[in-house]
C-alpha positions as MATLAB code, in Angstrom:
seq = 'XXXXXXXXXXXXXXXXXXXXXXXXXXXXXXXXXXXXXXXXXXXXXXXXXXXXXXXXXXXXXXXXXXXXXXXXXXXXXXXXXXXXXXXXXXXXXXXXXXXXXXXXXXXXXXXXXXXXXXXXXXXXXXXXXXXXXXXXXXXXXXXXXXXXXXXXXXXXXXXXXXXXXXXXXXXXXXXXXXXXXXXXXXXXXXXXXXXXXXXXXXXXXXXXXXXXXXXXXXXXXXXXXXXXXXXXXXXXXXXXXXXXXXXXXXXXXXXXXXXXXXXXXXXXXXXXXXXXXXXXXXXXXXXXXXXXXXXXXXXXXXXXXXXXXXXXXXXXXXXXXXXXXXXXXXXXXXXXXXXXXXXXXXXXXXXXXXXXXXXXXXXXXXXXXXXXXXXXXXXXXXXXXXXXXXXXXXXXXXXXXXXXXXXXXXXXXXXXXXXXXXXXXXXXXXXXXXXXXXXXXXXXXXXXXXXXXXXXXXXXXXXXXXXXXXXXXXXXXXXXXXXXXXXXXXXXXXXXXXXXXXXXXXXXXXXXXXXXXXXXXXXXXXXXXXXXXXXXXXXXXXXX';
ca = [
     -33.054   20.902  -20.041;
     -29.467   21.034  -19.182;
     -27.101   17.932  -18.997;
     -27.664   16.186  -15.585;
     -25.626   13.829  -13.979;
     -25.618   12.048  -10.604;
     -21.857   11.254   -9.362;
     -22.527    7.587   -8.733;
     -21.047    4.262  -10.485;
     -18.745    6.502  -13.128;
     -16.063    4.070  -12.768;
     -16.978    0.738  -14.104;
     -13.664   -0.380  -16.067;
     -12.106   -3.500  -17.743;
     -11.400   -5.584  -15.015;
      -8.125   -5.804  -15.666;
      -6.403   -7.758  -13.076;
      -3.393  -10.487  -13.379;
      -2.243  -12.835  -11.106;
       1.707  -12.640  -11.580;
       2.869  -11.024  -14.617;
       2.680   -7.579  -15.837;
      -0.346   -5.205  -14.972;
      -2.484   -7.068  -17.794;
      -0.773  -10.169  -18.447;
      -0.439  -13.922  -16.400;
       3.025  -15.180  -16.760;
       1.419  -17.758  -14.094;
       1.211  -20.465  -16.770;
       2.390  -23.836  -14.931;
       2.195  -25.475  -11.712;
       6.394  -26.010  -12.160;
       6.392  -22.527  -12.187;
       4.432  -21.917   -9.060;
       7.163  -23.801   -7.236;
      10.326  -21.956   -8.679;
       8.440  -18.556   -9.888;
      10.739  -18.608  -13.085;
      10.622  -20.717  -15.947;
      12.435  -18.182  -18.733;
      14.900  -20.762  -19.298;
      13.313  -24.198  -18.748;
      13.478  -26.849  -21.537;
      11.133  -29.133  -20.100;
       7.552  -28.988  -21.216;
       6.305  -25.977  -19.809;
       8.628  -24.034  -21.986;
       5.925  -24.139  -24.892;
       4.389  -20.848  -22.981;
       7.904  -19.369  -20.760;
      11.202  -20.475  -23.479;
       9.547  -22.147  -26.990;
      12.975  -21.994  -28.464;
      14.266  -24.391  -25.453;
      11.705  -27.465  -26.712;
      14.767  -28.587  -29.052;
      16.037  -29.892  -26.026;
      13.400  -32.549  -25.656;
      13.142  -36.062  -26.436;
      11.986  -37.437  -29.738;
       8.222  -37.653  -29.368;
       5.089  -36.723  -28.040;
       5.129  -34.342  -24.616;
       2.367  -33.070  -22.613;
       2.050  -31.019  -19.600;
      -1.868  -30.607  -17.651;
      -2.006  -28.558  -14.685;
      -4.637  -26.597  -12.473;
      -3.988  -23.641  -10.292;
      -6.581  -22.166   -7.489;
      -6.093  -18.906   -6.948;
      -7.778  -16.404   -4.615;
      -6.940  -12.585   -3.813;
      -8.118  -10.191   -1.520;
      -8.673   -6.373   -2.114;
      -9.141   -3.339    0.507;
     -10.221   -0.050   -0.651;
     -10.294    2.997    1.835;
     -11.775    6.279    0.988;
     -11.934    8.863    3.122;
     -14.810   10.833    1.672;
     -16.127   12.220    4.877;
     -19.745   11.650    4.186;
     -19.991    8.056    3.370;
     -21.338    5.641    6.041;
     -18.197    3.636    6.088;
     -15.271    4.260    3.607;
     -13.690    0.519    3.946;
     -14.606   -1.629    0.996;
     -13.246   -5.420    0.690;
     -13.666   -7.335   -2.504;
     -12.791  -11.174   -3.302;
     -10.982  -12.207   -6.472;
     -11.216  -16.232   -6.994;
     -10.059  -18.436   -9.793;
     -10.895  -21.789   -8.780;
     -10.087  -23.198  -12.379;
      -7.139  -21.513  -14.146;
      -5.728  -24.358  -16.400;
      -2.346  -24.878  -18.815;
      -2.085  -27.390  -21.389;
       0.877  -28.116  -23.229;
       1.571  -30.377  -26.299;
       4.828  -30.887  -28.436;
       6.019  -32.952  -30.574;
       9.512  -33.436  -31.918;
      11.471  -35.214  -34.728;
      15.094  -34.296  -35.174;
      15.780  -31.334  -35.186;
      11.917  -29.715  -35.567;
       9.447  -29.086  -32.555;
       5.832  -28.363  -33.395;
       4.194  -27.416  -29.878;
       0.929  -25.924  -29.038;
      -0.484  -24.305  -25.790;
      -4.069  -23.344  -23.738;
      -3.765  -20.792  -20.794;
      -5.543  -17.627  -19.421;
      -3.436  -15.341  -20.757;
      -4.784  -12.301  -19.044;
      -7.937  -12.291  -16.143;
      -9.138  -15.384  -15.172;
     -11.215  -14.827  -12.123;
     -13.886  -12.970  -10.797;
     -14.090   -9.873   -8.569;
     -17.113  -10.015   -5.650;
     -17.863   -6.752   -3.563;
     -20.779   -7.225   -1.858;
     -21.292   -3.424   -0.841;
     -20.470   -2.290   -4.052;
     -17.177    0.440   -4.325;
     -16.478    4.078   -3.471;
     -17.470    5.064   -6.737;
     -20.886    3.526   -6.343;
     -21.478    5.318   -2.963;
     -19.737    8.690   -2.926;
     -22.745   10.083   -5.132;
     -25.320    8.661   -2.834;
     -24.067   10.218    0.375;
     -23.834   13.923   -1.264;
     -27.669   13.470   -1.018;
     -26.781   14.819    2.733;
     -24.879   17.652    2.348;
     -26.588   18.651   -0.884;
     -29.832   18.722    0.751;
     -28.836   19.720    4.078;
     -27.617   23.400    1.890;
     -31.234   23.576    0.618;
     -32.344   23.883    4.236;
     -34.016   20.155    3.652;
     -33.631   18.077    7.512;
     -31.769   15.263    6.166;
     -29.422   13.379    8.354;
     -28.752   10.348    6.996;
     -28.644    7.804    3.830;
     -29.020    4.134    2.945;
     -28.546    1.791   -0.018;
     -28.068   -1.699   -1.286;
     -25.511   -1.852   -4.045;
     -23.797   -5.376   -5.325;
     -20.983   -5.779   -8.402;
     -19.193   -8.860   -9.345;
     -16.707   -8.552  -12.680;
     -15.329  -11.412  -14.410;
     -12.550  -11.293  -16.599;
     -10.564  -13.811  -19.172;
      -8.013  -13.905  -21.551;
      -7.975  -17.208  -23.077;
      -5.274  -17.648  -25.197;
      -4.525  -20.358  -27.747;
      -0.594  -20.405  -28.936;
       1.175  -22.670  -31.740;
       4.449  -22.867  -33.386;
       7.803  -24.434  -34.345;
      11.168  -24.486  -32.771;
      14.303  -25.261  -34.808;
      17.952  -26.501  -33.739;
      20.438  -25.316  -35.605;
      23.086  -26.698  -33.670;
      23.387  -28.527  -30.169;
      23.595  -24.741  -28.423;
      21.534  -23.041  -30.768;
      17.595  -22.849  -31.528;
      14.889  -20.533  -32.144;
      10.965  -20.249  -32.520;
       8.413  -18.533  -34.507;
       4.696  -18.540  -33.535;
       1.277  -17.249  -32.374;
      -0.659  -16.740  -30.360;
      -5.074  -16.334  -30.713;
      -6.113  -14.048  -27.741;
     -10.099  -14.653  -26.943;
     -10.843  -11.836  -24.395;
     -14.170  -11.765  -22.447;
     -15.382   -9.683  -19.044;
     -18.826   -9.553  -17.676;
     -20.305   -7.058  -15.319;
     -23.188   -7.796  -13.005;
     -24.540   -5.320  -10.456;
     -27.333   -3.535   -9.020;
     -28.215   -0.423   -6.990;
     -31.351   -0.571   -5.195;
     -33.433    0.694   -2.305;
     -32.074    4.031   -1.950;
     -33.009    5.755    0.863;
     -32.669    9.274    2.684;
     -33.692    9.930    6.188;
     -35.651   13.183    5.894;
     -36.717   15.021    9.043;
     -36.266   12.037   11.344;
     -38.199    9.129    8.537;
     -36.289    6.958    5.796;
     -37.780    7.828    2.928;
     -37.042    6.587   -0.433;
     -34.640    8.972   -2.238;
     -36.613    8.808   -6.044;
     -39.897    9.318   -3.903;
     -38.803   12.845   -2.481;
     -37.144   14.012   -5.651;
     -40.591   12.963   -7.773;
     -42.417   15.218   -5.074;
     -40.172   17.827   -5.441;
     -40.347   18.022   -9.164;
     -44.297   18.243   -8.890;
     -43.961   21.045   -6.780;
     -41.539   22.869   -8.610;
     -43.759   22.098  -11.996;
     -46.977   23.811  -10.416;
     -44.682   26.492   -9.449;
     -43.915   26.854  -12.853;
     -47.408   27.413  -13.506;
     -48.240   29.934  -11.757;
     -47.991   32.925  -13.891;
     -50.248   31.461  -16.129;
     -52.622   30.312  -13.831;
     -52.753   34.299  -12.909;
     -53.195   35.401  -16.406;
     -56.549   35.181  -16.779;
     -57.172   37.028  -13.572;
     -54.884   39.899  -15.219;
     -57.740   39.591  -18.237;
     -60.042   40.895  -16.227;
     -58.766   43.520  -14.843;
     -57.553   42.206  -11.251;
     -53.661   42.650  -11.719;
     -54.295   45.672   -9.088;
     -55.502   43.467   -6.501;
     -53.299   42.495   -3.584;
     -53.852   38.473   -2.969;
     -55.960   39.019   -0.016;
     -58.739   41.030   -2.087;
     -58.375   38.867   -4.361;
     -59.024   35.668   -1.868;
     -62.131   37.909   -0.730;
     -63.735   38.887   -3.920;
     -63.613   34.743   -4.589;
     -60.995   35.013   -7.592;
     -58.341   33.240   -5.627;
     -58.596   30.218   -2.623;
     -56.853   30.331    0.285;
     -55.028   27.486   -0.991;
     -54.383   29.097   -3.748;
     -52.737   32.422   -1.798;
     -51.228   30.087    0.354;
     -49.123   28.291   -2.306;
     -47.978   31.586   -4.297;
     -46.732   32.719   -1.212;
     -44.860   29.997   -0.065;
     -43.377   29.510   -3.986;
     -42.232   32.999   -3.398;
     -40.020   32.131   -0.997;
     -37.546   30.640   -3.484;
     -38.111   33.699   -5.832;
     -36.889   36.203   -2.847;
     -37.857   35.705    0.395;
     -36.555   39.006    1.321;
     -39.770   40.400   -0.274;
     -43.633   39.393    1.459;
     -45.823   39.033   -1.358;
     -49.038   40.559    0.741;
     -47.254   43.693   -0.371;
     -47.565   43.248   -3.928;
     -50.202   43.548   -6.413;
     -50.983   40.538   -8.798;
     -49.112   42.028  -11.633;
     -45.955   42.158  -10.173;
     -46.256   38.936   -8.674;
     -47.009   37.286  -12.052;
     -44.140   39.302  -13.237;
     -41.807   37.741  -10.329;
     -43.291   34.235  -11.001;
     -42.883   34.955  -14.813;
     -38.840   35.229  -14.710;
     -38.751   32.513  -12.190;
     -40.558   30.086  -14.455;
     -37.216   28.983  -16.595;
     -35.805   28.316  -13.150;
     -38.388   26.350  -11.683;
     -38.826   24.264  -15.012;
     -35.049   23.622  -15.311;
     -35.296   22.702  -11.354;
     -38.008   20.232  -11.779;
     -36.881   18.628  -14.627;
     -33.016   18.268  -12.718;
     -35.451   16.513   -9.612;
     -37.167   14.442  -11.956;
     -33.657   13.249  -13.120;
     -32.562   12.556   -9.966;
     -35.650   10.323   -9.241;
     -34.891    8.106  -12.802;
     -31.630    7.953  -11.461;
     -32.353    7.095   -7.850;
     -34.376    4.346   -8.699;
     -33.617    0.703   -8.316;
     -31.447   -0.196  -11.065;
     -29.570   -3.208  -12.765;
     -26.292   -3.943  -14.996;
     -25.845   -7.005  -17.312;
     -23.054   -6.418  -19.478;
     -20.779   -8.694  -21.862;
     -17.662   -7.535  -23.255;
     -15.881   -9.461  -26.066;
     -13.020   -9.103  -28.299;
      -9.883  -10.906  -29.790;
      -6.528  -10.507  -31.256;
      -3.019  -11.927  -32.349;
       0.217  -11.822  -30.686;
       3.167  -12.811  -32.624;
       6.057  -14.784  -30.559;
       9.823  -15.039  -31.413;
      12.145  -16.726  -29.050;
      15.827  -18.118  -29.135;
      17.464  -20.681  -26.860;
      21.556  -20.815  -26.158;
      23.007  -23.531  -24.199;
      27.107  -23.042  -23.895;
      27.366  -26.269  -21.721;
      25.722  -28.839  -20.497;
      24.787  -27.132  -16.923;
      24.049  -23.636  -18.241;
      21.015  -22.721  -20.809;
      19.408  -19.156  -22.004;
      16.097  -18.774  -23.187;
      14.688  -15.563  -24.735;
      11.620  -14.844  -26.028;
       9.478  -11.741  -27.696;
       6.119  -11.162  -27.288;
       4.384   -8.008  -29.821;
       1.730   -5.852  -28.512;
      -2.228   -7.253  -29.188;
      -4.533   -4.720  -30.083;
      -7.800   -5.813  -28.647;
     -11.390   -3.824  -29.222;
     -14.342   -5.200  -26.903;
     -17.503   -4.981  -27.609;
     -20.694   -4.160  -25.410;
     -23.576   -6.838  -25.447;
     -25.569   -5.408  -22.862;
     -29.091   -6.282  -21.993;
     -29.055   -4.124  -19.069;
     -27.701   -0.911  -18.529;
     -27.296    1.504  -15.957;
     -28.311    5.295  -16.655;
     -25.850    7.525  -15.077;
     -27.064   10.772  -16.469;
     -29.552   13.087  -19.031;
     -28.012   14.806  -21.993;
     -28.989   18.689  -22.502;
     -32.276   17.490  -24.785;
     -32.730   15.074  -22.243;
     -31.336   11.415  -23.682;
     -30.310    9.355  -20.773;
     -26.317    8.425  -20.836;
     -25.825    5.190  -19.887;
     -22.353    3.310  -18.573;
     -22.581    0.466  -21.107;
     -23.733    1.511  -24.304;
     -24.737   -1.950  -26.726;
     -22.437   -1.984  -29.616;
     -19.783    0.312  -28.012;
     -16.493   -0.574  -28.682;
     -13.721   -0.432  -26.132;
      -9.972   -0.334  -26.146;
      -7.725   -3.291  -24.187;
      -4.554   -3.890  -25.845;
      -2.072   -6.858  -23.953;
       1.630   -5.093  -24.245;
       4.286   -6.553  -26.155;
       6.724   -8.383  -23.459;
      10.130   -9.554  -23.316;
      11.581  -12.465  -21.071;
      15.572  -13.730  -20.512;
      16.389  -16.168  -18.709;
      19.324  -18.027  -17.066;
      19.449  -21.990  -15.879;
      22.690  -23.495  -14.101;
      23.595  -26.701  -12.290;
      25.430  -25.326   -9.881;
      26.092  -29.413   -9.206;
      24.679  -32.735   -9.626;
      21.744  -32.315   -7.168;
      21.504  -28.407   -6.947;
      20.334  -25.849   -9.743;
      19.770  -22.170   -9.746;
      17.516  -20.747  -12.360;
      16.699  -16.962  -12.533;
      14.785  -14.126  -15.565;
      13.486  -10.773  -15.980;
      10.676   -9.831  -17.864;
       9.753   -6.731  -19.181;
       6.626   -4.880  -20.366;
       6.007   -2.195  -22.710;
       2.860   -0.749  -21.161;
       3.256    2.514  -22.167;
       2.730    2.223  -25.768;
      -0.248    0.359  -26.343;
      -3.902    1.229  -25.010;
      -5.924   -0.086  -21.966;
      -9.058    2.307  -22.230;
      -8.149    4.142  -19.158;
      -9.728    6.932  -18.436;
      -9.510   10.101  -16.351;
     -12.500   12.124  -15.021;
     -14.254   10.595  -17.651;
     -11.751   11.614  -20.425;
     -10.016    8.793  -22.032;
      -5.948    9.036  -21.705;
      -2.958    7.562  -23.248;
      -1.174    4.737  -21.434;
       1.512    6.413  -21.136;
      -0.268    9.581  -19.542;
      -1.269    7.174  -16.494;
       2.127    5.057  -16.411;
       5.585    6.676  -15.728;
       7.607    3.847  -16.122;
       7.388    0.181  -17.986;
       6.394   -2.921  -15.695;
       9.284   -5.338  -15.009;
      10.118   -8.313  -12.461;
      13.198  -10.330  -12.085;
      13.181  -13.646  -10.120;
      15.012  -16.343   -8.855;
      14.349  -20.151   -7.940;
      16.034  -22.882   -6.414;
      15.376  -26.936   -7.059;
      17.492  -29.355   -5.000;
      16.965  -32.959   -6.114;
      16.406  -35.114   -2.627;
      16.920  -38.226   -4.399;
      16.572  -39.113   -8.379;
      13.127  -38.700   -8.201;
      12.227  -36.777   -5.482;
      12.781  -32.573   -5.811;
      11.956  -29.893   -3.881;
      12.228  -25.995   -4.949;
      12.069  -22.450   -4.078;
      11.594  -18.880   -5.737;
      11.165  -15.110   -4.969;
       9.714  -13.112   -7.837;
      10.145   -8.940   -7.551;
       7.013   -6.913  -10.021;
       7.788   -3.574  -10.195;
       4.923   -1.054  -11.524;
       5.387    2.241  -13.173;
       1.891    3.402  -13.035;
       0.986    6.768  -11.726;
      -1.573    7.543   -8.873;
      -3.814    8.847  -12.222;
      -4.031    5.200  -13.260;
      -5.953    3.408   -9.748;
      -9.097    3.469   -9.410;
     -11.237    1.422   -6.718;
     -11.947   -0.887   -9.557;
      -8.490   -1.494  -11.044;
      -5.036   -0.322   -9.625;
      -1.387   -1.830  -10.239;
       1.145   -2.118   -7.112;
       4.497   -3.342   -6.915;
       4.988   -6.628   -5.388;
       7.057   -9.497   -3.741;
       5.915  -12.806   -4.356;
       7.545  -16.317   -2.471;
       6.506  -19.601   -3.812;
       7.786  -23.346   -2.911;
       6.908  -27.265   -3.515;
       7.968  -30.083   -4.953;
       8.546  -32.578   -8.098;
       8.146  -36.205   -8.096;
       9.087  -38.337  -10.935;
       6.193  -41.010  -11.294;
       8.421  -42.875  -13.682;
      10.929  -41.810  -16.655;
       7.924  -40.267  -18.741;
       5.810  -39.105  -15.750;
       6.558  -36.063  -13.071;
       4.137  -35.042  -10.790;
       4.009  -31.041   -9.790;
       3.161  -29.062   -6.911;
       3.742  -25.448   -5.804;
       1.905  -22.922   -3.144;
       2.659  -18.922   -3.675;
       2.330  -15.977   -1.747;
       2.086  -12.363   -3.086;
       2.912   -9.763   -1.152;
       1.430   -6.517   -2.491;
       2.753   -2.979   -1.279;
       1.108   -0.907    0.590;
       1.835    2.910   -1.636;
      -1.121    2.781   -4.114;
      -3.171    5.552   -3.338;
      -4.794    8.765   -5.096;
      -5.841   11.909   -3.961;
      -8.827   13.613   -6.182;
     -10.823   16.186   -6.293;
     -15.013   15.162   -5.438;
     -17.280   18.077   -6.569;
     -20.516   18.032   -4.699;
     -21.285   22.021   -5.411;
     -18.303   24.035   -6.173;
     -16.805   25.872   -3.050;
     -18.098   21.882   -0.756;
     -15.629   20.426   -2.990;
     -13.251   17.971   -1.196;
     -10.051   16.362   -1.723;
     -10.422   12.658   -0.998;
      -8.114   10.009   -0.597;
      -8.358    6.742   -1.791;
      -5.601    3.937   -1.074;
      -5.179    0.401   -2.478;
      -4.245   -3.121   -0.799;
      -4.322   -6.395   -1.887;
      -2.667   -9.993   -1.178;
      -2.564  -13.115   -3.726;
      -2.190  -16.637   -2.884;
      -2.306  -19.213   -5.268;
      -1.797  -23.389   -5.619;
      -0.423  -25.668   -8.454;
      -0.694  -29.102   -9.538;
       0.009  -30.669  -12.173;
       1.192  -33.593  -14.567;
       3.961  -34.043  -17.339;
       4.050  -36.854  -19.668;
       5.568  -38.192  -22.532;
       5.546  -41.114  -25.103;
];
C-alpha cells in the first residue's frame, strides 16, 4: 500500500499569538502601561517586569502592584481556493483574565522584587467553521471526482477548533544602587508554557448525482468494488482448469459456467482496464490475463478508497501541550537629573520543548505499510523557544505637571526556534523571518491636579517575517497601536489605574502557495491575513 494522505487539517500549529510585544512575547504587563504603551523607563512599581534596575528608586518598604486586563481580538482569513463553499473565515481571540502582580521590597540600597504575568499567549482562539486548512482538502472531493467521471456537484461539512495558549511566567531578583544615578539588576525568570487544541470534523458529505451522501460511505463502496475487481482473475482460474479459457463470456454464460451477473460485472470492471477494447471479443484467457495485470492496480485503488473513508469519517482532537524554561534578565537604570531617567534591560532567549498529551488524535494519513499518521502524536516533543529581547527607555519631565516617556524594544527572532514549518518540513526561524521584530513608542501623562492624571501613547510593532511564515492559524503583521486613561492617587500609598487600547493591524499579510489536487489541477491560492486588538486595564498600586 502506498503512503496516502488526504490534504485536510495539515496545519495545526502552536498557537502562538501575543497581544503587544514581539511575535511570541506580551510586553502588555500592567494596566499603567495600557494607558501610556511604554513603561521601559518607569520606576514605579510596574518596573519589576518593564525597568527592574529602576526599583532603587522606590521608597523603603513593601510595594505591590495588582491589575487585570480584558482583552479580545478579531481575525479574518480569506482564501481564494476556488472550490471551497466560502473562502472567508473569522475567528475570536478573548482573554477575559490576563493578570500582573508585582511585589518589592527595599532596604537601602537593595531591592528584592518578584513578578506573575502571561508572558506569552494568554487567550483562546474560537473558529466556529474551522480554517482553510481544514476545508481546502474537503472541497477537492469535487473536482477529484468530477475527473473520474463521478456526478458530484457539491460538498458539506461540520468542522469546529478552539486553541488556547499561555505563557505563565514567574520572575524574581535584586536591584542594586550604586549611586543616586546608577543601579542595576540580575534575575529570572520560570516560563510555564501550556496550549490546548480542541476540534472536530464531522458529517462529511458529497452530493453525488443530485443526493448528499456521506463522503466515507461512497469511498467504503468504492473500495468493495474495486476489491471484487481484484478478484476476478482468480475467480476465472478455475474455469481455465477445465479447459474453458477458449470460451468467449457469452458461451460461457450459456454452457452455465458463468451468470449473467457474473458477465455483467467483468465487463463493466473492464472498463477501467481499457475501455477501448469490448470484452465480448475476447476469450477467457486473455481476459484473465487483462484482469491479472490490473489486479495490483485495483488493490492499490481500493486500499487508497478505504483510506479515504478512515479519513472521511467523523473525527475528534484533544490535545495538551506542555513545556517550561528559564530566561535570565539583566537590566541597568541611569538617572542624570532629577526629571530625566533610563532604564535598560536584557532578556536571553528560552528554549522551550512541549510535549503532546493527547487523548485524541486526528489521523491525517496511512504510511506505505499502512500505519495511520496522525497530527498529534502522544509523547512528541515540539520546539517553541521565547527570543531573547532588549528594551531602552527614556522618561522626562518636560515640567511640573507634564512628562514625556518613550522606548524601543527589540527581538531576536531569528535565532531561536518556533517549530515552524513549511509544507510539512520543519524550517529555521530565520528561513521564515527576514528581519528582527522591533517597536518604539511614546506616551504622554499630564497631571490634572496632584492626584488626578491623565495619559496617552502610540506604540509602532514592526515584523520581519516572510509570507513563508503565515499560516491561517498563526501569522505576524506590523502594527499601530493607540492607548489612553487615567491615574488617580487614592492616597500617598494608593493609585488607582486605568487604560483602554486599540491595535491597529496592517492589512499586507498574505501568501500565495501552491494547492496540489492532481498534478497539472494544481492551483496557486491566495491566502491574506487581518486582525484588530482591543484591550482594557485596571489596576491597583500600594505600598506600606
Amino acid at each position: 500500500m502506498r503512503k496516502f494522505t488526504l490534504n485536510l487539517l495539515i496545519l495545526f500549529l502552536a498557537a502562538s499569538y501575543s497581544f503587544a510585544g514581539g511575535i511570541v512575547t506580551n510586553t502588555n504587563q500592567s494596566s499603567a502601561w495600557v494607558r501610556l504603551l511604554v513603561r521601559d523607563a518607569t520606576t514605579e512599581i510596574d518596573a519589576v517586569y518593564f525597568n527592574p534596575a529602576g526599583l532603587t528608586k522606590l521608597n523603603d518598604g513593601f510595594h505591590f502592584s495588582i491589575s487585570n486586563q480584558y482583552i479580545t481580538q478579531g481575525k479574518e482569513i480569506l482564501n481564494n481556493y476556488s472550490f471551497l463553499n466560502d473562502g472567508l473565515y473569522k475567528g475570536d481571540v478573548k482573554a477575559p483574565i490576563f493578570p500582573d502582580v508585582y511585589a518589592a521590597y527595599k532596604t537601602g540600597n537593595v531591592v528584592f522584587s518578584l513578578g506573575f504575568n502571561p508572558i506569552g499567549g494568554g487567550g483562546g482562539a474560537t473558529f466556529d467553521r474551522g480554517l482553510p486548512s481544514f476545508e481546502m482538502g474537503i472541497s477537492d472531493l469535487v473536482p477529484g471526482l468530477q475527473a473520474l467521471g463521478q456526478p458530484v456537484t457539491a460538498y458539506n461539512l461540520n468542522t469546529f477548533f478552539e486553541g488556547t495558549s499561555v505563557y505563565f511566567g514567574l520572575q524574581a531578583g535584586v536591584s542594586i544602587a550604586l549611586s543616586d544615578e546608577f543601579s542595576f539588576f540580575v534575575g529570572g525568570r520560570y516560563i510555564s508554557a501550556n496550549n490546548t487544541y480542541n476540534g472536530y470534523l464531522k458529517d462529511v458529505s458529497i452530493t453525488l448525482g443530485g443526493t448528499v451522501t456521506p463522503a466515507n460511505t461512497f469511498f467504503t463502496g468504492l473500495a468493495t468494488q474495486l476489491t471484487s475487481l481484484a478478484g476476478v482473475a482468480g475467480s476465472l482460474q478455475p474455469l481455465i482448469d477445465g479447459g474453458g479459457g477458449v470460451l468467449d463470456l457469452a458461451t460461457a454464460q450459456v454452457l452455465g459456467f458463468l451468470t449473467a451477473e457474473d458477465v455483467a460485472g467483468i465487463t463493466a470492471g473492464f472498463t477501467q482496464i481499457n475501455p477501448a477494447i469490448d470484452p465480448s471479443t475476447l476469450d477467457i484467457n486473455t481476459i484473465q490475463s487483462y484482469y491479472a495485470a490490473a489486479t495490483p492496480t485495483f488493490q492499490a485503488k481500493a486500499a487508497e478508497s478505504s483510506a479515504k473513508a478512515a479519513l472521511l469519517s467523523d473525527q475528534e482532537a484533544d490535545v495538551k501541550q506542555k513545556g517550561w524554561g528559564l530566561t535570565t534578565i539583566i537590566g541597568f537604570n541611569y538617572s542624570p537629573s532629577d526629571e530625566f531617567n533610563i532604564g535598560f534591560k536584557y532578556e536571553s532567549a528560552t528554549r522551550i520543548e512541549l510535549k503532546n498529551e493527547t487523548a485524541k488524535d486526528f489521523t491525517v494519513g496511512y504510511t506505505a505499510t499502512g500505519v495511520p499518521i496522525t497530527m498529534f502524536p502522544d509523547g512528541e516533543i515540539i520546539r517553541a523557544d521565547m527570543p531573547a529581547m532588549v528594551s531602552l527607555g527614556f522618561d522626562y519631565q518636560i515640567f511640573s505637571k507634564l512628562s514625556v516617556t518613550s522606548g524601543v524594544h527589540y527581538y531576536f527572532d531569528k535565532s531561536v526556534n518556533y517549530g515552524r514549518s513549511v509544507n510539512g518540513v520543519a524550517v529555521k526561524n530565520e528561513d521564515v523571518i527576514d528581519n528582527n521584530y522591533w517597536e518604539v513608542g511614546i506616551g504622554l501623562e499630564y497631571a490634572l491636579t496632584d492626584k488626578f492624571f491623565v495619559s496617552g501613547g502610540y506604540l509602532s510593532a514592526n515584523s520581519g517575517v516572510n509570507e513563508d511564515y503565515h499560516t491561517d492559524l498563526s501569522y505576524s503583521l506590523s502594527s499601530n497601536t493607540f492607548g489612553g486613561g487615567l491615574k488617580y492617587a487614592l492616597s500617598e500609598k494608593m493609585a488607582f489605574n486605568l487604560g483602554v487600547g486599540y491595535t491597529i493591524y496592517d492589512d499586507e499579510g498574505s501568501r500565495v502557495f501552491n494547492h496540489a489536487l492532481s498534478g497539472a489541477m494544481d492551483q496557486a491560492v491566495t491566502e491574506s491575513y487581518t486582525k484588530s486588538n482591543l484591550f482594557i486595564g485596571v489596576g491597583f498600586d500600594f505600598s506600606f
